[in-house]
C-alpha positions in Angstrom: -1.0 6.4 -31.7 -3.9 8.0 -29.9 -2.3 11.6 -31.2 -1.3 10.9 -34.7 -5.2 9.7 -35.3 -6.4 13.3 -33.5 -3.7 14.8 -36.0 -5.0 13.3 -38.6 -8.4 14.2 -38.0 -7.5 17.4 -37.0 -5.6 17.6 -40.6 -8.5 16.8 -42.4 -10.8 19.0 -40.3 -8.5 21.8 -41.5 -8.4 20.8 -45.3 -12.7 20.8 -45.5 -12.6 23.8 -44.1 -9.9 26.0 -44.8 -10.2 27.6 -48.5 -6.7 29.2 -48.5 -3.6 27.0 -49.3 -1.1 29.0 -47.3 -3.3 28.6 -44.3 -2.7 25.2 -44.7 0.4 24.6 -45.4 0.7 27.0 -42.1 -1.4 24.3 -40.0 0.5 21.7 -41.5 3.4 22.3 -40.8 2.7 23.1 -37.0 1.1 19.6 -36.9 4.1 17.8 -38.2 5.9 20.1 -35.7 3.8 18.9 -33.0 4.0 15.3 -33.9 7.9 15.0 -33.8 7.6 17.2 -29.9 4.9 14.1 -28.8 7.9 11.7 -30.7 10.6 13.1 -28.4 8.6 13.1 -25.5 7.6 9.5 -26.2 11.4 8.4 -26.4 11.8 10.7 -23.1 9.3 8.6 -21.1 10.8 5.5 -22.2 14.2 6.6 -21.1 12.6 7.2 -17.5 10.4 3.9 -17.4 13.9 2.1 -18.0 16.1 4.4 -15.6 13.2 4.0 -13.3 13.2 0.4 -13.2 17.7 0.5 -13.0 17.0 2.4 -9.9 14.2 0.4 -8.1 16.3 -2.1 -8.5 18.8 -1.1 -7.2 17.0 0.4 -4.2 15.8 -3.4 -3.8 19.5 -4.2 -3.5 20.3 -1.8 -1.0 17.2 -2.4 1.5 18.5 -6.4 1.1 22.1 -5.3 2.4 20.8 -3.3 5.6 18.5 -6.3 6.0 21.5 -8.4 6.5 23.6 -5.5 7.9 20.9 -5.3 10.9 21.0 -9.0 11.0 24.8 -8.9 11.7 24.4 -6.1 14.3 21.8 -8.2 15.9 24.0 -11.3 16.6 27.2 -9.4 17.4 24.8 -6.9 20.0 23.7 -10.5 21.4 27.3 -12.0 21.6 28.2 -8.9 23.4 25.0 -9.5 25.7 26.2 -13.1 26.4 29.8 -12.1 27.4 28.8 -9.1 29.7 26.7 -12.2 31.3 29.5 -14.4 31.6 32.0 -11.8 33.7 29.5 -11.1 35.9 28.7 -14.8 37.0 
């Protein structure tokens, strides 16, 4: 919003002081060009919040699975412990 109101001031900054009409229309036209680049790079950074959020997710799912991964090695290394133990009693 923050660059459509500088546009807009910008626009009539340009108007009060520019006596020519095709100078204008020049500057106004590169403003609207400008406005629908900030549009698509708006929708851009939207995409990449939400992909952003898929893969933190998803990297919260994966640390969770070698959590219980190590888990399971732990027991099974402590079984194995207990057994060595036991053939050499």
């Amino acid at each position: 919003m923050t660059i459509k109101t500088i546009s807009a001031v910008g626009l009539l900054l340009l108007i009060s002081g520019c006596a020519n009409n095709g100078q204008l229309d020049q500057m106004s036209s590169k403003i609207d060009n400008l406005s629908s680049q900030v549009q698509k790079l708006s929708a851009e950074v939207g995409e990449l919040k939400t992909q952003q959020q898929k893969n933190t997710s998803a990297i919260k799912g994966v640390k969770e699975s070698v959590e219980s991964i190590n888990m399971a090695v732990d027991k099974a290394n402590e079984r194995i412990d207990n057994m060595v133990a036991t053939y050499k009693k």
